[in-house]
PQR file of N, CA, C, O and H, with PARSE charges and radii, in Angstrom:
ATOM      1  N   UNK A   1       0.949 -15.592 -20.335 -0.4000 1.5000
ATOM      2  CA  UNK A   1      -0.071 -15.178 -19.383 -0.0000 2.0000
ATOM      3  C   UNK A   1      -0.513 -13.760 -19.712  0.5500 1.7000
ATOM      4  O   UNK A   1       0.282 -12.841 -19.908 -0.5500 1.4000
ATOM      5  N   UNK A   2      -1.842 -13.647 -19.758 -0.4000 1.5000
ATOM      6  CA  UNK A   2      -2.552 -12.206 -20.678 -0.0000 2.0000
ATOM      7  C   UNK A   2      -2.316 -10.967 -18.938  0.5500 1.7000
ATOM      8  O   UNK A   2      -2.329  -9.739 -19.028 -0.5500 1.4000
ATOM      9  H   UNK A   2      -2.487 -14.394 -19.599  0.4000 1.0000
ATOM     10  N   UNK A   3      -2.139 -11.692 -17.647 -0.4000 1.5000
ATOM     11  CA  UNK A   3      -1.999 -10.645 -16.810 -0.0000 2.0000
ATOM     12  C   UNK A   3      -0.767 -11.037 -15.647  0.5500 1.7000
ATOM     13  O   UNK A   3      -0.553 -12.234 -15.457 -0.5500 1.4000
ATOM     14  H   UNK A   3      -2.129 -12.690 -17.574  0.4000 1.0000
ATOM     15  N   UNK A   4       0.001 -10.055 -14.908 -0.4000 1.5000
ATOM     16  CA  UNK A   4       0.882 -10.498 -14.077 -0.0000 2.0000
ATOM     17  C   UNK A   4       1.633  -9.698 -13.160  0.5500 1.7000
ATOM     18  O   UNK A   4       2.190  -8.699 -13.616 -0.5500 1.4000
ATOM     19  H   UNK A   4      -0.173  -9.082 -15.062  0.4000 1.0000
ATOM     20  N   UNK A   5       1.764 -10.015 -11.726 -0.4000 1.5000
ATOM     21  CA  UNK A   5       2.740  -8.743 -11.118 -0.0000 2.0000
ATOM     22  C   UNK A   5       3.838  -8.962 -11.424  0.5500 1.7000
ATOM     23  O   UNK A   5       4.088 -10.057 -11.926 -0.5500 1.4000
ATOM     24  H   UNK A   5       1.312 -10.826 -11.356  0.4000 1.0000
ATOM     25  N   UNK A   6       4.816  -8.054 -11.241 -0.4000 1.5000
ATOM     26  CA  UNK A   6       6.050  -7.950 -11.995 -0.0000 2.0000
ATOM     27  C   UNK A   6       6.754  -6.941 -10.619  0.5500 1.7000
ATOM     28  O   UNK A   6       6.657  -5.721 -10.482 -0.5500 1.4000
ATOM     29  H   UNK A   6       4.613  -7.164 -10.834  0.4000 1.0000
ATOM     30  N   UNK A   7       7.428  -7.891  -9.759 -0.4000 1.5000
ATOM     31  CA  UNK A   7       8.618  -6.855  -9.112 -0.0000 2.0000
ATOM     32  C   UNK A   7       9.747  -5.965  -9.797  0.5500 1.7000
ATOM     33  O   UNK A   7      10.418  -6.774 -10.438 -0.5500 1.4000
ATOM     34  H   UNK A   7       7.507  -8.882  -9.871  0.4000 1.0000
ATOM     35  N   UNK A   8      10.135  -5.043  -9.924 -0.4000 1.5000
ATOM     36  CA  UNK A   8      11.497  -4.587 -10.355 -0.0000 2.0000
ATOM     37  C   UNK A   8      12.221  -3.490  -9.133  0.5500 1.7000
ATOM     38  O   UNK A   8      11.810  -3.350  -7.980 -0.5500 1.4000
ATOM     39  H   UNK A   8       9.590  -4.387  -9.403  0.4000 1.0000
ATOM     40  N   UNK A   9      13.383  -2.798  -9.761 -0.4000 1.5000
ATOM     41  CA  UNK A   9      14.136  -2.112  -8.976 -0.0000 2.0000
ATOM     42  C   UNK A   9      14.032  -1.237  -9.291  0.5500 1.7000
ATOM     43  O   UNK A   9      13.650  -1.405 -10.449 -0.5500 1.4000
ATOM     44  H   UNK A   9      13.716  -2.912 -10.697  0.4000 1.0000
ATOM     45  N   UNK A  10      14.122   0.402  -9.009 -0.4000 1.5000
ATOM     46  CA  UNK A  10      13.242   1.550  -9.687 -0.0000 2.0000
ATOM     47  C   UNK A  10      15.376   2.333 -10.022  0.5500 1.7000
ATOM     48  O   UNK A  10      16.404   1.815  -9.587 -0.5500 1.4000
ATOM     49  H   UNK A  10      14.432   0.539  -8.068  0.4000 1.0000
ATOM     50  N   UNK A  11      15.296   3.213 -10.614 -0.4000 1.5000
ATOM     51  CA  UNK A  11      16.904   3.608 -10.321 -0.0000 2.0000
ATOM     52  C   UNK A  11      17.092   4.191  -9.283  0.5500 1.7000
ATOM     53  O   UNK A  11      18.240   4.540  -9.010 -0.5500 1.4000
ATOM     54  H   UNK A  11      14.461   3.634 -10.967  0.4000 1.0000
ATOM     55  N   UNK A  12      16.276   4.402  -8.611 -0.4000 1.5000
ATOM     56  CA  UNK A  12      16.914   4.643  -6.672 -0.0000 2.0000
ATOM     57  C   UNK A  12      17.624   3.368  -5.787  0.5500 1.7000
ATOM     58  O   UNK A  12      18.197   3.385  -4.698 -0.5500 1.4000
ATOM     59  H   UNK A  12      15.343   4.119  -8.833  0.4000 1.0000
ATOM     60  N   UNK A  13      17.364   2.363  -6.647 -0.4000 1.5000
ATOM     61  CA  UNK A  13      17.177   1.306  -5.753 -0.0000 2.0000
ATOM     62  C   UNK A  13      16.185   0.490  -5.106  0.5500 1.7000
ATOM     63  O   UNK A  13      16.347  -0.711  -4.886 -0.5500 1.4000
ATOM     64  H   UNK A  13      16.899   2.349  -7.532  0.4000 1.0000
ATOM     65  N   UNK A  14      14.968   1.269  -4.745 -0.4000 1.5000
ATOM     66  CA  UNK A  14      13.983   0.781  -4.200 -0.0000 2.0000
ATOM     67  C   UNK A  14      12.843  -0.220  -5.501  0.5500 1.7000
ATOM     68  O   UNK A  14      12.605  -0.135  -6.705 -0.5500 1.4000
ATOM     69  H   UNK A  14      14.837   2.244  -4.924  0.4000 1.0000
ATOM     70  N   UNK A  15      12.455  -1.033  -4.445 -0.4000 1.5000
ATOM     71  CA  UNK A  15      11.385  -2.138  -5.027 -0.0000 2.0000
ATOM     72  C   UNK A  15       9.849  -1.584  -5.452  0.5500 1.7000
ATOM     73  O   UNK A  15       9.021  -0.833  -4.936 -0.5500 1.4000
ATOM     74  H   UNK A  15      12.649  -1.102  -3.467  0.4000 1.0000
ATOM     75  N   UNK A  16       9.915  -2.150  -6.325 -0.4000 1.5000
ATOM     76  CA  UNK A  16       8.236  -1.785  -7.120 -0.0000 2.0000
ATOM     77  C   UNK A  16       7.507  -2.772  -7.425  0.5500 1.7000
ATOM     78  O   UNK A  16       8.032  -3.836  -7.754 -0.5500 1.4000
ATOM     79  H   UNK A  16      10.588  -2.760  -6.744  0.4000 1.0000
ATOM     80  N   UNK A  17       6.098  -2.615  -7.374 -0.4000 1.5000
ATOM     81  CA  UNK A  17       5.201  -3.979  -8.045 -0.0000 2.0000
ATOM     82  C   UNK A  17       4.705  -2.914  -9.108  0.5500 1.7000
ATOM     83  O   UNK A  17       4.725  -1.684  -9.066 -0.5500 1.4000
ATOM     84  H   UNK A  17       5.671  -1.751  -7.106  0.4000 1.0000
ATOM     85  N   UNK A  18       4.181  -3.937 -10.230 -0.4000 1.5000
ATOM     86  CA  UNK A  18       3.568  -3.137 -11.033 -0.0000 2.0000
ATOM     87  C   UNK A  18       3.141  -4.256 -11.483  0.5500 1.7000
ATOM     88  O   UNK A  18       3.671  -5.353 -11.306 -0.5500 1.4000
ATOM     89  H   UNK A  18       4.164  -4.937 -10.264  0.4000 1.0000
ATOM     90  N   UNK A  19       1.690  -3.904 -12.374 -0.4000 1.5000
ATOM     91  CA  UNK A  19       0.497  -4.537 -12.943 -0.0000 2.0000
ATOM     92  C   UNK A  19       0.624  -4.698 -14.337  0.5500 1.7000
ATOM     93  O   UNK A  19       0.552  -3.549 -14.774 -0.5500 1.4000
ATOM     94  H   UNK A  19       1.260  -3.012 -12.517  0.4000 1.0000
ATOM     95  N   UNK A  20       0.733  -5.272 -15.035 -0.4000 1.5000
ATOM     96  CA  UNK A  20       0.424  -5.631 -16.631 -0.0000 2.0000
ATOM     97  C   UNK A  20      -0.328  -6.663 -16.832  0.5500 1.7000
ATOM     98  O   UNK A  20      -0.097  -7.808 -16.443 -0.5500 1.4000
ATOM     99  H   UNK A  20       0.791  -6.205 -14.680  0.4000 1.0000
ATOM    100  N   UNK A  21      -1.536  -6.171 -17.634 -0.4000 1.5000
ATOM    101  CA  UNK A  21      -1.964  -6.566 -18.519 -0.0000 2.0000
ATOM    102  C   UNK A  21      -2.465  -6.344 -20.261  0.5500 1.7000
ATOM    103  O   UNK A  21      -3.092  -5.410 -20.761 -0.5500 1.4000
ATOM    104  H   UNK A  21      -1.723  -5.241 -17.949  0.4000 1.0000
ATOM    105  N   UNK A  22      -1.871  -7.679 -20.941 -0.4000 1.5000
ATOM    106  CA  UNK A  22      -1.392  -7.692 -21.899 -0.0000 2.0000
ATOM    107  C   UNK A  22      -1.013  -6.786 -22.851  0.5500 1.7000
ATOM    108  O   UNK A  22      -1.518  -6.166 -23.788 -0.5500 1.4000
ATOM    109  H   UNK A  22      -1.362  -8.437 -20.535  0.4000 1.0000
ATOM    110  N   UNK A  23       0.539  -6.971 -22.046 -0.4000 1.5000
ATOM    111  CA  UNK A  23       1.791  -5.734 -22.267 -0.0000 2.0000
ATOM    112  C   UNK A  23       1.514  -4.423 -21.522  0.5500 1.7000
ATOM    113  O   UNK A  23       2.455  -3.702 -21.190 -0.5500 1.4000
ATOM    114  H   UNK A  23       0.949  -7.474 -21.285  0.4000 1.0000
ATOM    115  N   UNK A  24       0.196  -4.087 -21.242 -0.4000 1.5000
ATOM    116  CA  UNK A  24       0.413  -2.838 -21.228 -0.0000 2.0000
ATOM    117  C   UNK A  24       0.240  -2.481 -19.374  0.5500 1.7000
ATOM    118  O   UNK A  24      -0.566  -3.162 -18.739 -0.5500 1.4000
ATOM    119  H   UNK A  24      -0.569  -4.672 -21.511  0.4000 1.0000
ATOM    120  N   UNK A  25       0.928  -1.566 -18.777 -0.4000 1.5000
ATOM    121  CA  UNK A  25       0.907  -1.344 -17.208 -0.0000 2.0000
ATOM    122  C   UNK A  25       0.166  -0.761 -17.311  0.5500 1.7000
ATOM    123  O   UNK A  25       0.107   0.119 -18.170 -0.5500 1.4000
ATOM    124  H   UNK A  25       1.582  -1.013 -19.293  0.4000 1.0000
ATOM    125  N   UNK A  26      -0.960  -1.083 -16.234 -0.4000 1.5000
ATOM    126  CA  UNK A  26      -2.177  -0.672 -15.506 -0.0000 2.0000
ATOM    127  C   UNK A  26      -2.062   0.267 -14.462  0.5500 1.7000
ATOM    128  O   UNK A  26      -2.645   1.314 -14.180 -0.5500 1.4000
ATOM    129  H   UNK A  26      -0.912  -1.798 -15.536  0.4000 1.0000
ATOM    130  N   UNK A  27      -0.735  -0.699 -13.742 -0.4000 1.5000
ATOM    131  CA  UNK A  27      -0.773   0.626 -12.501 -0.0000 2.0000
ATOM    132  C   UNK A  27       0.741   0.200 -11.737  0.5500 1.7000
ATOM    133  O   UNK A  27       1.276  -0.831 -12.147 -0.5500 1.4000
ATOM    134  H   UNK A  27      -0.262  -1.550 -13.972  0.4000 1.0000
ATOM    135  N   UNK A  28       1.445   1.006 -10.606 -0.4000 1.5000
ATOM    136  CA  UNK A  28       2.577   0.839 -10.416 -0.0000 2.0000
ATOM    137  C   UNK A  28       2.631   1.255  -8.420  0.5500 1.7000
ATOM    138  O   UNK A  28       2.116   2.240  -7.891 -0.5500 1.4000
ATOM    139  H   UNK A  28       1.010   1.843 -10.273  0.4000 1.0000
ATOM    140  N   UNK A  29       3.154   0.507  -7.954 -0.4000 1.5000
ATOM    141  CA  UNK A  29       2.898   1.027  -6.541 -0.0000 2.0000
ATOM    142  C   UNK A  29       4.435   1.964  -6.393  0.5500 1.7000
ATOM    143  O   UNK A  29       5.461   1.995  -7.073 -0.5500 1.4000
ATOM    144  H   UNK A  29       3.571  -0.293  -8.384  0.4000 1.0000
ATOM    145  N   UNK A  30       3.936   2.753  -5.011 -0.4000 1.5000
ATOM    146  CA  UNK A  30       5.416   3.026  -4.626 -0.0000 2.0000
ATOM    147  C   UNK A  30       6.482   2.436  -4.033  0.5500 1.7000
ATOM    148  O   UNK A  30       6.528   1.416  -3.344 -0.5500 1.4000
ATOM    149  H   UNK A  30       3.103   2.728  -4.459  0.4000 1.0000
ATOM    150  N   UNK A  31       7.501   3.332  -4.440 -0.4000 1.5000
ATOM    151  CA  UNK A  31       8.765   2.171  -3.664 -0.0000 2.0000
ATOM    152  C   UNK A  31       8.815   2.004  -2.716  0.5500 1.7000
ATOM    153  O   UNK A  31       8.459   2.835  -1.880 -0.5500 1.4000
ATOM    154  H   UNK A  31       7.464   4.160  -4.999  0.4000 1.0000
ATOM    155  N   UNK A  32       9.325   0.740  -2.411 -0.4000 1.5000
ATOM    156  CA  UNK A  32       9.464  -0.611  -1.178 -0.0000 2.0000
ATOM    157  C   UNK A  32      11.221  -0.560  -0.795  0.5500 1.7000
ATOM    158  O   UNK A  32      11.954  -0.230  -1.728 -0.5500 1.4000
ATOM    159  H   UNK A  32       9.613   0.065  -3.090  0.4000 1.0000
ATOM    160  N   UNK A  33      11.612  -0.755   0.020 -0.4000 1.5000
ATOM    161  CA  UNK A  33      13.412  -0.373   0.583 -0.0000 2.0000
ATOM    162  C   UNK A  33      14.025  -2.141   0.614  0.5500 1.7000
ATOM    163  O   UNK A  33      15.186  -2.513   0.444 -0.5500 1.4000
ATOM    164  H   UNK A  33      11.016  -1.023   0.778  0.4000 1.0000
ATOM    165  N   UNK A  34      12.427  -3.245   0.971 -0.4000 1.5000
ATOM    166  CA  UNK A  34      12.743  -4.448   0.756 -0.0000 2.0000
ATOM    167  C   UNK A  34      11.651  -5.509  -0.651  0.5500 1.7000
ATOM    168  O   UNK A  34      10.486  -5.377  -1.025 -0.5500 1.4000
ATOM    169  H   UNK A  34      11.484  -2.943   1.109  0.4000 1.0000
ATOM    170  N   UNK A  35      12.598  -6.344  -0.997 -0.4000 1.5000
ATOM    171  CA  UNK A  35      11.764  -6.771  -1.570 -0.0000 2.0000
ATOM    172  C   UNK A  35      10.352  -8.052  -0.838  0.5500 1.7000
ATOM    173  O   UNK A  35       9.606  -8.454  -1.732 -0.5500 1.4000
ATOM    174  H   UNK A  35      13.544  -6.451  -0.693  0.4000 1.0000
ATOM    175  N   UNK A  36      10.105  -8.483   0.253 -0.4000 1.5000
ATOM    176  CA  UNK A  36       9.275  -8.808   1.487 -0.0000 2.0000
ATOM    177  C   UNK A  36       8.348  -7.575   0.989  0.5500 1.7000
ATOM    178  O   UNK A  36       7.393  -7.626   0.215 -0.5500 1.4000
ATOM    179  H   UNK A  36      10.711  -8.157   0.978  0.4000 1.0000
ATOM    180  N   UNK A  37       8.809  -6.637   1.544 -0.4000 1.5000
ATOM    181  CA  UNK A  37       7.726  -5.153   1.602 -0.0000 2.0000
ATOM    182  C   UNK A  37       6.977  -5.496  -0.215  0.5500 1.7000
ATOM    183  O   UNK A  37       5.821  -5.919  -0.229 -0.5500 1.4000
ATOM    184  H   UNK A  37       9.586  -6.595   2.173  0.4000 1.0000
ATOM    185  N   UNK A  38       7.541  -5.331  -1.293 -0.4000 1.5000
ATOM    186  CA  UNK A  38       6.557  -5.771  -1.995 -0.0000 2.0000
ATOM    187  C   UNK A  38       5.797  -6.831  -2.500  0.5500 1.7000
ATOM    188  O   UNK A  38       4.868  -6.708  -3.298 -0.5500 1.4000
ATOM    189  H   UNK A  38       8.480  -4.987  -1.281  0.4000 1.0000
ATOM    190  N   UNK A  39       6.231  -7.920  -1.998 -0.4000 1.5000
ATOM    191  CA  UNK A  39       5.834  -8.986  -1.773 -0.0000 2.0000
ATOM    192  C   UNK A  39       4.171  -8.858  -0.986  0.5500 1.7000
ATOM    193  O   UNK A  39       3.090  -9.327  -1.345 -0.5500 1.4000
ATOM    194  H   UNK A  39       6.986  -8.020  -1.350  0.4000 1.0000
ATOM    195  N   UNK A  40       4.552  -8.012   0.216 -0.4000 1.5000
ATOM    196  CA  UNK A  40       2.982  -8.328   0.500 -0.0000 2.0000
ATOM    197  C   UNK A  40       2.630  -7.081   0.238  0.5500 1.7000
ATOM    198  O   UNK A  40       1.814  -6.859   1.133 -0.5500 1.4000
ATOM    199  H   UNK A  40       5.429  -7.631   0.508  0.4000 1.0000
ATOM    200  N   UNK A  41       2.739  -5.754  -0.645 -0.4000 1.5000
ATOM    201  CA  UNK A  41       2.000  -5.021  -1.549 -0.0000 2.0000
ATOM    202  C   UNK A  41       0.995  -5.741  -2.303  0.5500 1.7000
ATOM    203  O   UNK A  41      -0.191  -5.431  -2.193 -0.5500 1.4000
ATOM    204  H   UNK A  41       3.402  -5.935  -1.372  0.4000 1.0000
ATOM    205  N   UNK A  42       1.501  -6.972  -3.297 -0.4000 1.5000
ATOM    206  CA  UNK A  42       1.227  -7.916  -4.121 -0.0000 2.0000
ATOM    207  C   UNK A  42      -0.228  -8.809  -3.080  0.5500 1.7000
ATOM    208  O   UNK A  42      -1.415  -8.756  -3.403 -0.5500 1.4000
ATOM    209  H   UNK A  42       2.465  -7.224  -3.386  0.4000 1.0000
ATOM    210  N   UNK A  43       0.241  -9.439  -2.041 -0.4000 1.5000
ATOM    211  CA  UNK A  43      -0.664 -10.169  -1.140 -0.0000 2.0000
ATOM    212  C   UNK A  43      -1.724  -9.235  -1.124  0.5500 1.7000
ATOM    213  O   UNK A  43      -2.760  -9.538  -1.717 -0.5500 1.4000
ATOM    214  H   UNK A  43       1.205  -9.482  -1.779  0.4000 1.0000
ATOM    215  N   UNK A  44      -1.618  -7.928  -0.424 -0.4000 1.5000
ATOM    216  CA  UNK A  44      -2.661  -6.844  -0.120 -0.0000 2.0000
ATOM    217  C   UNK A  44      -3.768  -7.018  -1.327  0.5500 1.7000
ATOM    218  O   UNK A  44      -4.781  -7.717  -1.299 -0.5500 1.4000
ATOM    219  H   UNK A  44      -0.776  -7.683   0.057  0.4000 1.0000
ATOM    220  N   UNK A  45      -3.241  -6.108  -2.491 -0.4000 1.5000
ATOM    221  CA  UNK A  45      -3.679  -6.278  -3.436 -0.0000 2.0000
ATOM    222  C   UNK A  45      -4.937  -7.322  -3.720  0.5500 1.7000
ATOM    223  O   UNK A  45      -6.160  -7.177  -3.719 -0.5500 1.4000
ATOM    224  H   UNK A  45      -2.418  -5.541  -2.513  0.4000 1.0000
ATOM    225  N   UNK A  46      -4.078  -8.410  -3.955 -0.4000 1.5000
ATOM    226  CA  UNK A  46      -5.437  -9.911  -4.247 -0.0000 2.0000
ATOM    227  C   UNK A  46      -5.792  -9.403  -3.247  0.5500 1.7000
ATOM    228  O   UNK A  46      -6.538  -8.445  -3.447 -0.5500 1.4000
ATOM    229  H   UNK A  46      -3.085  -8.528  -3.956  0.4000 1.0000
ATOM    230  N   UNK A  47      -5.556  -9.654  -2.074 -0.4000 1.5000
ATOM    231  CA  UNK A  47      -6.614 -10.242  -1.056 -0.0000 2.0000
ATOM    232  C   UNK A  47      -8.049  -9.489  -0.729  0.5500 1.7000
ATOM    233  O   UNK A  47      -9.154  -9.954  -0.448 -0.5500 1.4000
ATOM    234  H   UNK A  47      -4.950 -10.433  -1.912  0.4000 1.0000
ATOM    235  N   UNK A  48      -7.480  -7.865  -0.913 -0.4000 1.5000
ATOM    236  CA  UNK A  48      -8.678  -6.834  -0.614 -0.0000 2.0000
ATOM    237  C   UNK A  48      -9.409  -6.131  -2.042  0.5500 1.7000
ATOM    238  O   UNK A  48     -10.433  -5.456  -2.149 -0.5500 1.4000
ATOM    239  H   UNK A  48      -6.583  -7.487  -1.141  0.4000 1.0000
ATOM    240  N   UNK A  49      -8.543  -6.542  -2.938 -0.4000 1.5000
ATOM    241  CA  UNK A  49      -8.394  -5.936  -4.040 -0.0000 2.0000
ATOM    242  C   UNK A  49     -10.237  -6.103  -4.757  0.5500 1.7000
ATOM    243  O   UNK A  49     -11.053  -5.182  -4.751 -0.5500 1.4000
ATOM    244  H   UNK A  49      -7.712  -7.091  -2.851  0.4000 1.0000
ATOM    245  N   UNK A  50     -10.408  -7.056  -5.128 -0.4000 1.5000
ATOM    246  CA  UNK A  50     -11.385  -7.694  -4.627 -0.0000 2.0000
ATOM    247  C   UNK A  50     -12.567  -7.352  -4.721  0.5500 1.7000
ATOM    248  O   UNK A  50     -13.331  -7.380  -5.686 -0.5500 1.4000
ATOM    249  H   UNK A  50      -9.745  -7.805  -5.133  0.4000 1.0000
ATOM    250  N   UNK A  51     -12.722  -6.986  -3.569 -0.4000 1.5000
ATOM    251  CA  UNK A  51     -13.692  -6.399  -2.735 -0.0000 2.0000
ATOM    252  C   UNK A  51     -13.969  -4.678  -2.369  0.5500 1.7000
ATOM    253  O   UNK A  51     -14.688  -4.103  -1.551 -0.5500 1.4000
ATOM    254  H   UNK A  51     -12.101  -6.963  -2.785  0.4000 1.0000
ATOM    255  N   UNK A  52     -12.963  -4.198  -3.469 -0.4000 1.5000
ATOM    256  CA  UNK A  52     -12.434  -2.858  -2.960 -0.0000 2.0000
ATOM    257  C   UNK A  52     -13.457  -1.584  -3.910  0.5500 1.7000
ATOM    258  O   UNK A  52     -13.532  -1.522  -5.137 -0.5500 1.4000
ATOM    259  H   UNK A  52     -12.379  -4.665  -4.132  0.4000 1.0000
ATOM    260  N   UNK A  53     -14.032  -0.831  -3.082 -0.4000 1.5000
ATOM    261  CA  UNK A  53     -15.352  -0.262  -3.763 -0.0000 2.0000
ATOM    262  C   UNK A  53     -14.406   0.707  -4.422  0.5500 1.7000
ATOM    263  O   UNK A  53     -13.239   1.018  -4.183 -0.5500 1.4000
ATOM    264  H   UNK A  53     -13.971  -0.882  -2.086  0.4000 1.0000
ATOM    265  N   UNK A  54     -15.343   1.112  -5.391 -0.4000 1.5000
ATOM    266  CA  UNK A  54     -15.364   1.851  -6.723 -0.0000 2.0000
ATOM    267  C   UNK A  54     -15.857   3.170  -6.442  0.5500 1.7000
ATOM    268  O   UNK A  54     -17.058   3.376  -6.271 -0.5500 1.4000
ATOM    269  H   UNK A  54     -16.291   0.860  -5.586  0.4000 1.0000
ATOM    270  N   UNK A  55     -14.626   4.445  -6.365 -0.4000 1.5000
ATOM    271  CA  UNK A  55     -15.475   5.613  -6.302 -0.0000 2.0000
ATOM    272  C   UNK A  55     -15.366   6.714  -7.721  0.5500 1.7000
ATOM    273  O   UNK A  55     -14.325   6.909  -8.349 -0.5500 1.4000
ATOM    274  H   UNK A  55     -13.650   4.278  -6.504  0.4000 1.0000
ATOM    275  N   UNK A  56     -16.141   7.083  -7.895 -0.4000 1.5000
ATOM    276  CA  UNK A  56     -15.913   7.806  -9.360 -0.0000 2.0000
ATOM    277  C   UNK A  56     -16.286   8.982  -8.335  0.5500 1.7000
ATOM    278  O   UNK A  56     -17.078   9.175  -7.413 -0.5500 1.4000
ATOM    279  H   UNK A  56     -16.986   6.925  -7.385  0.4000 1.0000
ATOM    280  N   UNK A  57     -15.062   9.793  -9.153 -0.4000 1.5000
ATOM    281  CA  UNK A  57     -14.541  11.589  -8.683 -0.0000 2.0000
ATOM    282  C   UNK A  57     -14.615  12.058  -9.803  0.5500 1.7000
ATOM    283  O   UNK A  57     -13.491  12.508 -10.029 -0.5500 1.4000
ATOM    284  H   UNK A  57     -14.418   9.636  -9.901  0.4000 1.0000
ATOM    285  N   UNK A  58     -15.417  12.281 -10.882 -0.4000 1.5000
ATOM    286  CA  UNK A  58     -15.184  12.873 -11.594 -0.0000 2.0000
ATOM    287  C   UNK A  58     -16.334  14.059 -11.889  0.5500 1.7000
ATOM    288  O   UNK A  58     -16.153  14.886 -12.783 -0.5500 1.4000
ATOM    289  H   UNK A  58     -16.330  11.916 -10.698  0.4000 1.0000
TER
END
């Protein structure tokens, strides 16, 4: 699969989602204390993700 979330455990302990696509991470959320909590990081994501406007700060 060329894209995919990927839960892991950070060395604190706490839960992470993070984004890859092909191989390379896009982006990484902050840590979660459950893995539920990133679970719907992941839901959020798709669902609004989306639809989510584009601001250029540069």
């Amino acid at each position: 699969m060329a894209h995919q979330f990927q839960i892991y455990k950070d060395k604190a302990g706490e839960f992470r989602v993070r984004f890859k696509y092909n191989d390379e991470i896009m982006f990484s959320t902050e840590g979660y204390s459950s893995k539920a909590s990133a679970k719907n990081a992941i839901a959020s994501i798709q669902k609004n993700g989306p639809g989510a406007e584009i601001v250029d700060e540069s």
